[in-house]
Structure formats: C-alpha cells, structure tokens
C-alpha atoms as a printed R data frame, in Angstrom:
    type eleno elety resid chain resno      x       y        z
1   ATOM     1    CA   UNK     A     1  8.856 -28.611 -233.050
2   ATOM     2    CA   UNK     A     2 12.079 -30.270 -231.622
3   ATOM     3    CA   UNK     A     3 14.379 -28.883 -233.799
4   ATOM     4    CA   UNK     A     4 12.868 -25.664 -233.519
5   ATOM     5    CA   UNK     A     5 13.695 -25.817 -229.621
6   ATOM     6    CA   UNK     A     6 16.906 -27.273 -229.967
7   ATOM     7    CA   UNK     A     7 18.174 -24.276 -232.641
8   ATOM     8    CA   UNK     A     8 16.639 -21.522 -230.452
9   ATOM     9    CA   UNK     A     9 18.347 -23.341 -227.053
10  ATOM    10    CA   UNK     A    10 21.404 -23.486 -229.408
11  ATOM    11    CA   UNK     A    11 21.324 -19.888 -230.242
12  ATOM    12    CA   UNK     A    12 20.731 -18.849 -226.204
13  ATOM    13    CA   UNK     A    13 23.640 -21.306 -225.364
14  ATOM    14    CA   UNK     A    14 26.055 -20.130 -228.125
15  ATOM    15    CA   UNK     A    15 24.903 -16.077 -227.327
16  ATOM    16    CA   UNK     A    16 25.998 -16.427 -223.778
17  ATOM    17    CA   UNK     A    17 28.733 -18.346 -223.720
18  ATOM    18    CA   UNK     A    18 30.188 -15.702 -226.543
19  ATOM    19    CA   UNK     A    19 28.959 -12.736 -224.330
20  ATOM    20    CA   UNK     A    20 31.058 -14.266 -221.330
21  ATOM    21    CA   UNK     A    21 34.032 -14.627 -223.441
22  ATOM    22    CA   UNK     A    22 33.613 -11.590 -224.803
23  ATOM    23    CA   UNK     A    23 32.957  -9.626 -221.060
24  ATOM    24    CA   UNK     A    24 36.110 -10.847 -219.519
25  ATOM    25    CA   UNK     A    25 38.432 -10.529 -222.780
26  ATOM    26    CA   UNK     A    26 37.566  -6.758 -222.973
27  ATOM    27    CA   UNK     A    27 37.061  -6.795 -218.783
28  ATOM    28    CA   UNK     A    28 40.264  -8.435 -217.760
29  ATOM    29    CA   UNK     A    29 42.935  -8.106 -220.595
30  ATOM    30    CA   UNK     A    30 42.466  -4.612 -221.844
31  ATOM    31    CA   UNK     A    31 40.651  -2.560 -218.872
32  ATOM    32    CA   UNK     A    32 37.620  -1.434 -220.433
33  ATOM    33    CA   UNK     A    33 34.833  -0.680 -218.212
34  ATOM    34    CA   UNK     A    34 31.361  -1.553 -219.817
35  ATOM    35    CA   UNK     A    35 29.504  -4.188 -218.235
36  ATOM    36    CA   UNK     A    36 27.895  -7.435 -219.588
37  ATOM    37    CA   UNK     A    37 25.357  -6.165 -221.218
38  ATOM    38    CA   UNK     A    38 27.721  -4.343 -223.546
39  ATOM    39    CA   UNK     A    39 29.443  -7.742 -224.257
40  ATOM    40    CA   UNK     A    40 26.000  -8.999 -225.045
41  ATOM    41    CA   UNK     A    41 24.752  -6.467 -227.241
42  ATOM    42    CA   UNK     A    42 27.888  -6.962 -228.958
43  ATOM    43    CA   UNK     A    43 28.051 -10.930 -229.436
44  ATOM    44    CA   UNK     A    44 24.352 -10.352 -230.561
45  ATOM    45    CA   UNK     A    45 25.464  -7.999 -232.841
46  ATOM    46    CA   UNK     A    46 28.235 -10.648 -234.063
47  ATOM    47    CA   UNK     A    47 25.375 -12.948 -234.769
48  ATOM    48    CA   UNK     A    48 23.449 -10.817 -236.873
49  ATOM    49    CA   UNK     A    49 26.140  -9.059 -238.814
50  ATOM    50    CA   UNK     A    50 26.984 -12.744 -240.033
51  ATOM    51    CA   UNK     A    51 23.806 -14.012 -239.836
52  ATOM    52    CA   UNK     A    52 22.968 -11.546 -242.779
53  ATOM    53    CA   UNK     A    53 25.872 -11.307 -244.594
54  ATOM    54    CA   UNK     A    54 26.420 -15.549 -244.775
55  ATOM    55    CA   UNK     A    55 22.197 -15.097 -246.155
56  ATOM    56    CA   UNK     A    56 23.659 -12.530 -248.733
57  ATOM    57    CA   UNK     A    57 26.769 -13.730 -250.085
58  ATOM    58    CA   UNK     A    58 26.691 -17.088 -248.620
59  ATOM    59    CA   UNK     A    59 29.576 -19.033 -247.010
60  ATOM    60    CA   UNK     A    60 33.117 -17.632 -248.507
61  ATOM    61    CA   UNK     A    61 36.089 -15.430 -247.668
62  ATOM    62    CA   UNK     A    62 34.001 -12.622 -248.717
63  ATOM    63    CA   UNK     A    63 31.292 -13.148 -246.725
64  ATOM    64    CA   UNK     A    64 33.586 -13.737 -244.010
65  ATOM    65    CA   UNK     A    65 35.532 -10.896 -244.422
66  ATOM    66    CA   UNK     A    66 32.853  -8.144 -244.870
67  ATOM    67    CA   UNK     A    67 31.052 -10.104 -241.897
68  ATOM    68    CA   UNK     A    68 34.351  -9.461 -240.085
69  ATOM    69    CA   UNK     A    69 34.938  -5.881 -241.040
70  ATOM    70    CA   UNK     A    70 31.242  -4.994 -240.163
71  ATOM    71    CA   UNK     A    71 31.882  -6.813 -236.426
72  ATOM    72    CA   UNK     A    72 34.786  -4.786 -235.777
73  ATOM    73    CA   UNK     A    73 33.099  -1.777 -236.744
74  ATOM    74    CA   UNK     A    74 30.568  -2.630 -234.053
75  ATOM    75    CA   UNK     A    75 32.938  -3.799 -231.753
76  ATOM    76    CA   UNK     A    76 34.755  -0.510 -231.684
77  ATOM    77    CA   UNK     A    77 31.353   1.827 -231.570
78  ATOM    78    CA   UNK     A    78 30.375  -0.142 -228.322
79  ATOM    79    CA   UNK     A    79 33.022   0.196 -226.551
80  ATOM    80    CA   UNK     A    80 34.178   3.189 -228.150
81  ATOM    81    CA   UNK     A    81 37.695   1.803 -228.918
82  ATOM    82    CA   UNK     A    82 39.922   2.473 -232.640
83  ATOM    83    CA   UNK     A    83 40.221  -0.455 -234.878
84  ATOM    84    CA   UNK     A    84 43.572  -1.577 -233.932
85  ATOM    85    CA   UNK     A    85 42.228  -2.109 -230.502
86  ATOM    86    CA   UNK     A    86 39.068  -4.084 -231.763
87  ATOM    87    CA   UNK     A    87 41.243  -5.738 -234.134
88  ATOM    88    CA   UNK     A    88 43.683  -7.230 -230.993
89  ATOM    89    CA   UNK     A    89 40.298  -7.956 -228.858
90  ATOM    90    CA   UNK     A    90 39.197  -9.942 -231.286
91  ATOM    91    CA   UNK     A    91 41.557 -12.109 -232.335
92  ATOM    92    CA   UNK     A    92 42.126 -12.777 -228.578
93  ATOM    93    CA   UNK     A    93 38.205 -13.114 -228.049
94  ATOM    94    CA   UNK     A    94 38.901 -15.624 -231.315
95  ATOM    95    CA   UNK     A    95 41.499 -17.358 -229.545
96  ATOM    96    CA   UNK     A    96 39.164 -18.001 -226.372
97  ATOM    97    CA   UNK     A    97 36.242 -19.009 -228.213
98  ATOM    98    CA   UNK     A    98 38.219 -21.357 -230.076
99  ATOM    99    CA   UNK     A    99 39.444 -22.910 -227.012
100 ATOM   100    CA   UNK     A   100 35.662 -23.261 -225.244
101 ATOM   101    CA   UNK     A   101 34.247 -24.577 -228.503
102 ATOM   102    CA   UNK     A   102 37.001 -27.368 -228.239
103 ATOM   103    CA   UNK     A   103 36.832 -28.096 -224.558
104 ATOM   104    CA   UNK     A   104 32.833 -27.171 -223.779
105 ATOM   105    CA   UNK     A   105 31.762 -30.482 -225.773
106 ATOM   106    CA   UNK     A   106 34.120 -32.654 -223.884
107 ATOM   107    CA   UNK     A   107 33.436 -31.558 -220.509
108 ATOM   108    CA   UNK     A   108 30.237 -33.195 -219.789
109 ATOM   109    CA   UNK     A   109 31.590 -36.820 -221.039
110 ATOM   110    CA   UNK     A   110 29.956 -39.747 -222.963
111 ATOM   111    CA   UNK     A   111 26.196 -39.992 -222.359
C-alpha cells in the first residue's frame, strides 16, 4: 500500500515539476502562447509515449529513440510548431530538467 502511494505521489511530483519546466521553456524562451495546461498535456504525453514504448522494446537506444521521435511529434502537434522548433525546445527543456533533477534532491538537505 506504501509503495503504491509513494509511486503515484512520485508520478504527480515528477508530472508537475516537468509541466513547469516545460511551460516556461516554451513560455519564456521561444514566445509561444499556450498556457499550462498545454505544457501538461504534453509532459503527460511524454510519460506515456515512453511509458509504452520502454514496456515494448524495453530500455535501449531504440526504445529511446522511437520514444523520442514519438514526443517530438507530440510536442510539435500541441503547440503547433515544425520539428526543428520541437527539436531546439527540447533539448533546452532537456537541459532544464537535467538541472532540477540534480539540484531538487539537494535542496531540502539531510533528514
């Protein structure tokens, strides 16, 4: 029952803090002008396209390639953008997650 908690809060915790990264990389760098719930849809979307694709192929350069490809498709249909465009926004969305997922952990301190 615990772990069952802890993966869904997991899941809610990772969502949004991708959706926020997402909302103010496409908000603030290149202009566009959907709203959060765009950058949720399409961090949710994120999850699922690899979700399914890692339960397919399992974990590889394939799988993370065609889970890739299949993000940027969806990427550029919500926010109706070419796939040089979606390409750039998400390597840069890349760059920021990389950077929360390194400082997030820290910033709370030893328990």
């Amino acid at each position: 029952m615990a772990i069952e908690l802890l993966t869904v809060l997991s899941f809610v915790l990772s969502w949004i803090v991708s959706s926020v990264i997402i909302y103010i990389v496409t908000k603030f760098f290149f202009g566009e002008k959907e709203g959060i719930g765009t950058a949720f849809l399409a961090a949710l979307v994120g999850t699922i396209v690899y979700t399914v694709v890692n339960m397919t192929l399992g974990n590889g350069i394939l799988a993370g390639l065609l889970g890739g490809i299949a993000w940027l498709i969806a990427l550029g249909t919500l926010y109706k953008i070419g796939w040089v465009r979606a390409f750039v926004i998400a390597i840069v969305i890349w760059f920021f997650a990389y950077l929360v997922g390194f400082f997030l952990p820290t910033l709370i301190g030893p328990l």
